[in-house]
C-alpha positions as CSV (number, residue, x, y, z in Angstrom):
1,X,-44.2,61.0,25.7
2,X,-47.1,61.7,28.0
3,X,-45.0,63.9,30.4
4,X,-43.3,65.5,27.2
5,X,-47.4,66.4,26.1
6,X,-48.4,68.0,29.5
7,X,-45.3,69.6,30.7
8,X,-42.8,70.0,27.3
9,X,-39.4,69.4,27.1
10,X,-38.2,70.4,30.4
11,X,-35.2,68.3,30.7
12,X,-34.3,70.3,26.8
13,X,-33.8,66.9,25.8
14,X,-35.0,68.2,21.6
15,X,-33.4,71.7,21.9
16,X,-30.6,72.5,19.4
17,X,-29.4,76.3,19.2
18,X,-27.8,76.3,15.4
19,X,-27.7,79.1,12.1
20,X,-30.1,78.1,8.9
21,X,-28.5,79.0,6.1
22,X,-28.6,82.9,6.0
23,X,-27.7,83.4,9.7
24,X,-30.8,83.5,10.9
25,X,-31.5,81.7,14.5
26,X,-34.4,79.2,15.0
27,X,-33.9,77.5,17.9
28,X,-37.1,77.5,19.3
29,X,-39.1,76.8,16.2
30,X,-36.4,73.6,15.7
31,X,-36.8,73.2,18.9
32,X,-40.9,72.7,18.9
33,X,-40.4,70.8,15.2
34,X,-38.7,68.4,17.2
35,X,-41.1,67.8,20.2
36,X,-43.6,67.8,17.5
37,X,-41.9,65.3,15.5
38,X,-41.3,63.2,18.8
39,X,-45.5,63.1,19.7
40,X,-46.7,62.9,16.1
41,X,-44.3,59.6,16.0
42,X,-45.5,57.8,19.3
43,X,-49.3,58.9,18.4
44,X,-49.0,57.2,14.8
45,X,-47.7,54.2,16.9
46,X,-50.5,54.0,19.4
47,X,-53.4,54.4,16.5
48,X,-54.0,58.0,16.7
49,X,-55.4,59.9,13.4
50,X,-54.6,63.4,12.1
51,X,-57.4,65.0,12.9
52,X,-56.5,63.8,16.9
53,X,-53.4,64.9,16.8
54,X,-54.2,68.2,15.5
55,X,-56.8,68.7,17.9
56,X,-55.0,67.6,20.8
57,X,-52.3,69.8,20.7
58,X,-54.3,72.9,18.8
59,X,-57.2,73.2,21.2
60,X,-55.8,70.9,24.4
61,X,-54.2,73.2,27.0
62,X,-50.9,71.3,26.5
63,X,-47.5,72.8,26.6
64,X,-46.2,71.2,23.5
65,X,-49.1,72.4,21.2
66,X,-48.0,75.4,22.7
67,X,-46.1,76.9,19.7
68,X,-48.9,75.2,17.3
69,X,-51.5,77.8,19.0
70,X,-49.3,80.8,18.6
71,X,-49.1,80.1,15.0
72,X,-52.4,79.3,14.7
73,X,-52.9,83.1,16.6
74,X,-50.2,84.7,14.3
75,X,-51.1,83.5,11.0
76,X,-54.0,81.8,11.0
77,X,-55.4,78.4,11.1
78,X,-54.8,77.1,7.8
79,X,-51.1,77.6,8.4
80,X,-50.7,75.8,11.8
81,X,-52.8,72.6,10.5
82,X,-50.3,72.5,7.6
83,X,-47.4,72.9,10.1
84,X,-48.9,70.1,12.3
85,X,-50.1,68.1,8.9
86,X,-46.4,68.4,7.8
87,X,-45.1,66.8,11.1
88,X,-47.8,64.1,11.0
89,X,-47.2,62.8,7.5
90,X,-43.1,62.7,7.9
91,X,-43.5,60.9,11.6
92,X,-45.8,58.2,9.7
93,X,-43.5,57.8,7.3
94,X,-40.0,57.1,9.6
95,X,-42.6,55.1,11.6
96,X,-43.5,53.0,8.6
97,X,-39.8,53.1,7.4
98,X,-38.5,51.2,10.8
99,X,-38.8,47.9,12.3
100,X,-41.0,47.9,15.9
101,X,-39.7,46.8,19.0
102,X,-42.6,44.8,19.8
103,X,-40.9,41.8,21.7
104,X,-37.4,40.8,23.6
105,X,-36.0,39.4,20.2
106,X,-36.8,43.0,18.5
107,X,-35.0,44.9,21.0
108,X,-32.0,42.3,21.0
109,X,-31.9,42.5,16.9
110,X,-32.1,46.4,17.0
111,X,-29.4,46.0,20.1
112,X,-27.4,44.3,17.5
113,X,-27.5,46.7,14.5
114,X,-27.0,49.4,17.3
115,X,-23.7,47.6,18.4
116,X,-22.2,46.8,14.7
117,X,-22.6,51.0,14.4
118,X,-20.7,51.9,17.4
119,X,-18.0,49.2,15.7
120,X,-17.4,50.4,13.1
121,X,-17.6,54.4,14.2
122,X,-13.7,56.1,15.1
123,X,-13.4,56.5,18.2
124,X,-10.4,59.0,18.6
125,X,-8.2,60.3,21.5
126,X,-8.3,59.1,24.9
127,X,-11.4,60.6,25.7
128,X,-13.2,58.7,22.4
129,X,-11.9,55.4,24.2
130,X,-13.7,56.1,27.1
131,X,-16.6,57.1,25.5
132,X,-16.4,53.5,23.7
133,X,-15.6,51.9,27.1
134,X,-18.8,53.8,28.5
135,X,-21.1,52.3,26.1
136,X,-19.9,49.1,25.7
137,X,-20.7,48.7,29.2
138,X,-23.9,50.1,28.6
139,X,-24.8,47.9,26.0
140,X,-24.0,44.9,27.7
141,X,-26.4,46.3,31.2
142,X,-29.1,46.6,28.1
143,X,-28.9,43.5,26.8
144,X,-29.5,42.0,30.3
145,X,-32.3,44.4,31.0
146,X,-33.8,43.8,27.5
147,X,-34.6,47.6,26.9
148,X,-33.0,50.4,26.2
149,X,-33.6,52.1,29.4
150,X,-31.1,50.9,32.2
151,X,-30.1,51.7,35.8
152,X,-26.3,52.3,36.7
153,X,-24.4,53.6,39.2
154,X,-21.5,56.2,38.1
155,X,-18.9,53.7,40.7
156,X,-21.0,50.8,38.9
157,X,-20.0,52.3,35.5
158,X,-16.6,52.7,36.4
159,X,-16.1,49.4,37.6
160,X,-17.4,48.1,34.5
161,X,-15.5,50.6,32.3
162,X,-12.2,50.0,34.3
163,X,-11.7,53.7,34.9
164,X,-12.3,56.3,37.6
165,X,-15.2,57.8,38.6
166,X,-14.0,61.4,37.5
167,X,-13.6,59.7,33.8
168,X,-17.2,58.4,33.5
169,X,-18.8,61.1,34.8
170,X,-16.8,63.3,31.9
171,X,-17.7,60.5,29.5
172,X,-21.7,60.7,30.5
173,X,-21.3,64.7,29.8
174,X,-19.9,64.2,26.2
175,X,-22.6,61.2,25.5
176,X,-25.3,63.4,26.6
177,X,-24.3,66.2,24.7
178,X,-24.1,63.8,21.6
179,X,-27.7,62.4,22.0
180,X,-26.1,59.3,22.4
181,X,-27.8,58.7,26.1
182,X,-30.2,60.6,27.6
183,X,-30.5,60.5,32.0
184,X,-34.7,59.7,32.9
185,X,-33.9,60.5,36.6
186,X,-31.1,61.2,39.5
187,X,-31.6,57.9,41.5
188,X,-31.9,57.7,45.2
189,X,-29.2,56.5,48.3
190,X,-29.9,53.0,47.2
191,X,-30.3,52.7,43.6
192,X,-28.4,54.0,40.3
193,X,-29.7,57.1,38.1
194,X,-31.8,56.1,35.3
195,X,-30.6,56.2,31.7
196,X,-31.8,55.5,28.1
197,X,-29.4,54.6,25.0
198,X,-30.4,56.1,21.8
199,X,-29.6,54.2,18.7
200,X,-28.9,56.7,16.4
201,X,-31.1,55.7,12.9
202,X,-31.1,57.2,9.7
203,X,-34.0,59.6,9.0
204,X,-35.2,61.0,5.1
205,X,-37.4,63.5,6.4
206,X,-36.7,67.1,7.5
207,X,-38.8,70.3,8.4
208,X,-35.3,72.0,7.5
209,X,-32.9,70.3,4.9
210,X,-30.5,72.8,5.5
211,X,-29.7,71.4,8.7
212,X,-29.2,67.9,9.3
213,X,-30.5,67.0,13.1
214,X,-29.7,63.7,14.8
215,X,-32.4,61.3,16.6
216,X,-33.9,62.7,19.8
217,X,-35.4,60.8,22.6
218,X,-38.7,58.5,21.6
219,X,-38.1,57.7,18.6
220,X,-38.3,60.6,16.3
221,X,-36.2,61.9,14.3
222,X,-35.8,65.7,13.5
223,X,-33.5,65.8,10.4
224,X,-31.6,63.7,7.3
225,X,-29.4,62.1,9.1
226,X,-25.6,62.6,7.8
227,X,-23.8,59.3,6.2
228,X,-20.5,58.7,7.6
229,X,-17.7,58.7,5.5
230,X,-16.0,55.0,5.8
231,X,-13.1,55.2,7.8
232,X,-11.9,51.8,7.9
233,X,-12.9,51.6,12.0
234,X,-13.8,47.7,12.8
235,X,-13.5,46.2,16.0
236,X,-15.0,43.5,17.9
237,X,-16.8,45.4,21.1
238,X,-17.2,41.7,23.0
239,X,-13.4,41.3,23.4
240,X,-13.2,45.2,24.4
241,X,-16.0,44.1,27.0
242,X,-14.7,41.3,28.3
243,X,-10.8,43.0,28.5
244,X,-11.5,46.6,29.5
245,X,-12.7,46.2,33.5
246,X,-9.0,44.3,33.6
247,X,-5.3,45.8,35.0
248,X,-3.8,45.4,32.2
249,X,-6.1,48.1,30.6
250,X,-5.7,50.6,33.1
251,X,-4.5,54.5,32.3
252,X,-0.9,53.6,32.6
253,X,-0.9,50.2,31.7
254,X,-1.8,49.4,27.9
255,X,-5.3,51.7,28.3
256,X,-7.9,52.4,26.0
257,X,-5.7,52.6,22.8
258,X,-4.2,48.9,23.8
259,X,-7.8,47.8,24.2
260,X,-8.2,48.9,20.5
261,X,-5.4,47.6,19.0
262,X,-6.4,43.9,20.2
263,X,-10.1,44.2,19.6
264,X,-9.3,45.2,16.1
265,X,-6.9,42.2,15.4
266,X,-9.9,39.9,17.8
267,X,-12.4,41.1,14.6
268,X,-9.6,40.9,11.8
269,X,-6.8,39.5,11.9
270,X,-3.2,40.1,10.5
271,X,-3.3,43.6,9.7
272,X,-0.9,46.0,9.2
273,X,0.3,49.2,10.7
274,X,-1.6,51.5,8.3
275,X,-4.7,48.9,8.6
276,X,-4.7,48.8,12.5
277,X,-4.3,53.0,12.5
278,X,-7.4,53.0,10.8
279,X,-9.5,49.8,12.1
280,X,-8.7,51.0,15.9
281,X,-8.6,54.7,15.5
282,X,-5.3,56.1,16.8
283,X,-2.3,57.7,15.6
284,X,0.8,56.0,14.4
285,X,3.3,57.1,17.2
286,X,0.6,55.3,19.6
287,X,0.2,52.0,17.1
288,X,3.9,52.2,17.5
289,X,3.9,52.5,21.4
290,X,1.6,49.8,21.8
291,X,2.2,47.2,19.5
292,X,5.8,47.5,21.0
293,X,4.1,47.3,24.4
294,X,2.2,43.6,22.9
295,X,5.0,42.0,21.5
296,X,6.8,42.7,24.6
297,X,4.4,41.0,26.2
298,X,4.1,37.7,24.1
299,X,0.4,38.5,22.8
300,X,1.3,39.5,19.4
301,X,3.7,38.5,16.3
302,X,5.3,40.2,13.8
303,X,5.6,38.3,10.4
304,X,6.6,40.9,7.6
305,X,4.6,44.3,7.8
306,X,1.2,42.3,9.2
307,X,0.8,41.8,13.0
308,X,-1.1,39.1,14.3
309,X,-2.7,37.6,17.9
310,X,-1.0,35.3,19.9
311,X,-2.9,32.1,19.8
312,X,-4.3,32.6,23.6
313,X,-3.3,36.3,23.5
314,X,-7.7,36.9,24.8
315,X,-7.1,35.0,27.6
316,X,-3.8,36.6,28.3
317,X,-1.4,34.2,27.5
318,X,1.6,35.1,25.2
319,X,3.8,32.8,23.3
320,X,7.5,33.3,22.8
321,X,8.8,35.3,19.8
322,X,11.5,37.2,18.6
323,X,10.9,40.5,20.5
324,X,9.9,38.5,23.5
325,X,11.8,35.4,25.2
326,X,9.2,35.6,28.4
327,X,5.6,35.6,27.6
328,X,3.1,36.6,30.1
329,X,0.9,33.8,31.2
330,X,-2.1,35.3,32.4
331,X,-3.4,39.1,32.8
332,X,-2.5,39.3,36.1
333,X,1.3,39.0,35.1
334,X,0.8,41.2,32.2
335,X,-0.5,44.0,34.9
336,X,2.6,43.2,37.1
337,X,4.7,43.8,34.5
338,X,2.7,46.9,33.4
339,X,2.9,48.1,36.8
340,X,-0.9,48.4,37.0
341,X,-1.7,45.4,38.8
342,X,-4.3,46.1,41.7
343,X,-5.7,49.2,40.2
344,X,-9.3,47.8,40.2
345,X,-9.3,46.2,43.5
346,X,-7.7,49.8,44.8
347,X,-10.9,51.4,43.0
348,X,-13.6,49.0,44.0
349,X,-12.3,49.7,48.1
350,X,-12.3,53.0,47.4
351,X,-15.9,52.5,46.0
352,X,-16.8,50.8,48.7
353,X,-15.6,52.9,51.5
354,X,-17.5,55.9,49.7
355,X,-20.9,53.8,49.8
356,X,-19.8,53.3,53.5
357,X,-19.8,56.8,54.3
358,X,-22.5,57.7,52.6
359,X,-24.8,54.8,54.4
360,X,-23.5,56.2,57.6
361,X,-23.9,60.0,56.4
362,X,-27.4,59.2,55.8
363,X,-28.0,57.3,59.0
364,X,-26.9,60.6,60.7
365,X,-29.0,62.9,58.8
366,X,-32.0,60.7,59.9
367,X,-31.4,60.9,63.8
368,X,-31.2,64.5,63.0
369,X,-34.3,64.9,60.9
370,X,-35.5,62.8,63.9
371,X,-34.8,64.9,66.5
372,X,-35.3,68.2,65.5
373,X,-39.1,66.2,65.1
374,X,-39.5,65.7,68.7
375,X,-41.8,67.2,71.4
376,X,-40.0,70.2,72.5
377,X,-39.5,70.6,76.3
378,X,-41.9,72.9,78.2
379,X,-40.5,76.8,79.1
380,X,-39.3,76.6,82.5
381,X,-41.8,78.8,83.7
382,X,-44.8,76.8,83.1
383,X,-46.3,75.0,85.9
384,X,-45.5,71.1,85.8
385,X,-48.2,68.6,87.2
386,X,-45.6,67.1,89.7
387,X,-44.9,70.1,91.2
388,X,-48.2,71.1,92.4
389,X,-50.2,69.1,95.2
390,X,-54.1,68.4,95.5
391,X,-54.7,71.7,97.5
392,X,-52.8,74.3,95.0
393,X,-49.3,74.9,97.0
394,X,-46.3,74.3,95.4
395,X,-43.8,71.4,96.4
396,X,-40.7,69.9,95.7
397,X,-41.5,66.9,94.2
398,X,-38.3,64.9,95.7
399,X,-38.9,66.0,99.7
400,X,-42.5,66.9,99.5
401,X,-41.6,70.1,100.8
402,X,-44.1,73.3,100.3
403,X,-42.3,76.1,98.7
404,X,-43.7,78.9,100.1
405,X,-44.2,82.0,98.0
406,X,-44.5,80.3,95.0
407,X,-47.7,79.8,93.3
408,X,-49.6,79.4,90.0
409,X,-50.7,82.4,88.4
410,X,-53.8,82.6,85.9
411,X,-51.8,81.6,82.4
412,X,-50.3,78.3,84.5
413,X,-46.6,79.7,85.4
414,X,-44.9,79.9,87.9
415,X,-45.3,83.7,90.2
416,X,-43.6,84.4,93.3
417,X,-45.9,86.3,96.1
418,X,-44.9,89.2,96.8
419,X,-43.2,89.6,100.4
């Protein structure tokens, strides 16, 4: 919040670019009502009054008071104050409206209600599982760290996910754009980028109801937020955390939609086919594809239209039923049989050779750094201490020789006497 004060949003974290009703374009005055929103919130937290903020960011030389001031210059005064007034009354209200993170158990109990969210939100498409993957593994780096800021590798992250690099990196893009996560820095050769989650919280204040705005970074809110329709999604995100960084789960083996189906029957179950479509997000031909893939596995039963977990099907053991005479007894098998098995260990050498390289790449750009740092050598043509003896005359240093002709001109270099 204090960087966001001094410099603005330069990471255009708050920006939005969307049509108000009418077709007329206000990105940059949504854009400032969310900065503003963002300070007004973190200033009613820390004990500032109005009259503060308004003077702070209407006579301070700030850059996000900078649009305050050019209203104030435009149309007067009176009008800014409201604007800022405005901003102020609806960031004490959220602020009042919401539970503080004051302690550990805070955090963990907004981590919680944060968790049961992403559970029950459809995550569709392969690129929705990844996304679910991605923070899953987030959430469970946050819990450890007790905040919402964390520090991850992208290899890390995959690991974690059980997914290349290439697909985490994709899945950070389309959580970013969502205002989902947020990145605080780039990291360095020996330590993961910086990120924040965002728990997304409902918000009854607006500057424009016309269009409803998500959370932004902080805190603050800058729009009603929208009330998703219930879509029957439920699943249990510990068994999807404990499951996904496995073989089995890889892109050919059962995958993200596999992941689903069991962590929907894990939170509920004997469901059936309609049910699990809708609790785990995915199409019918897929349900189809990998319910068939389970039962051939041993870790689920059929019993009329409801399908239901083996009785050890977490911990990868099947049992025998009607569609399968040879259960799988561990996960290891059940990547065998997948033909996935030693994806991960694959990824994590890969992983590991690239951290290699790069160690050695920057132990090479060092001794380069280094060198081009050294004393340079002397031009050939000045006069070196060795060569020259007590008297003036030039020698050869290695016989002790005179070199006659050769002598030491004015500027210290060498000059050859004339003949």
């Amino acid at each position: 919040m204090h960087k966001l004060l001094i410099l603005g949003d330069q990471d255009a974290a708050y920006a939005t670019s969307n049509l108000q009703r009418g077709g007329k374009k206000t990105a940059a005055s949504d854009h400032a009502w969310a900065m503003t929103r963002a300070l007004a919130s973190d200033a009613v937290r820390v004990g500032w009054s109005r009259s503060s903020f308004l003077q702070v960011l209407l006579d301070g030389p700030y850059k996000a008071g900078q649009y305050a001031r050019t209203l104030q210059h435009r149309r007067g005064y009176d009008k800014a104050a409201a604007w800022l007034q405005r901003a102020w009354d609806g960031a004490q209200q959220y602020v009042q409206s919401t539970d503080p993170i004051n302690t550990r158990q805070d955090f963990h109990a907004a981590l919680a209600a944060f968790r049961s969210r992403i559970e029950c939100t459809p995550w569709k498409g392969a690129a929705g599982k990844s996304d679910l993957r991605n923070l899953i593994a987030r959430m469970e780096i946050c819990s450890r760290a007790g905040s919402w800021d964390h520090t991850v590798s992208e290899r890390d992250l995959a690991e974690r996910m059980g997914c290349s690099r290439t697909t985490a990196h994709n899945s950070n893009r389309r959580l970013l754009q969502a205002k989902l996560l947020r990145q605080l820095d780039n990291g360095s050769p020996t330590e993961g980028a910086r990120w924040m989650l965002i728990s997304r919280l409902p918000s009854t204040t607006s500057h424009h109801w016309s269009t409803p705005k998500g959370p932004k970074a902080g805190g603050a809110m800058s729009g009603p937020g929208v009330r998703q329709p219930d879509t029957g999604a439920d699943i249990d995100s510990r068994t999807a955390g404990q499951l996904m960084h496995l073989d089995a789960f890889a892109h050919h083996g059962l995958g993200g939609s596999g992941l689903a189906v069991l962590a929907a029957l894990a939170e509920r179950d004997g469901q059936s086919l309609t049910e699990l479509q809708a609790s785990a997000s995915i199409s019918r031909p897929t349900a189809y594809r990998q319910l068939g893939k389970l039962k051939a596995l041993g870790l689920i039963r059929q019993g009329g239209e409801l399908y239901h977990l083996s009785p050890t099907a977490l911990e990868g053991t099947g049992a025998a039923t009607r569609d399968c005479a040879d259960p799988v007894t561990d996960w290891t098998e059940a990547a065998e049989r997948l033909g996935t098995a030693g994806t991960a260990e694959r990824r994590r050498q890969h992983h590991e050779a690239q951290r290699i390289h790069w160690r050695h790449e920057q132990v090479r750009l060092a001794e380069h750094r280094r060198a081009t740092h050294r004393t340079p050598l002397p031009h050939p043509a000045v006069a070196l201490p060795q060569y020259l003896r007590a008297d003036g005359c030039a020698v050869n240093p290695a016989t002790g020789e005179v070199i006659v002709g050769l002598h030491v001109a004015s500027d210290g270099r060498w000059i050859w006497a004339a003949a």
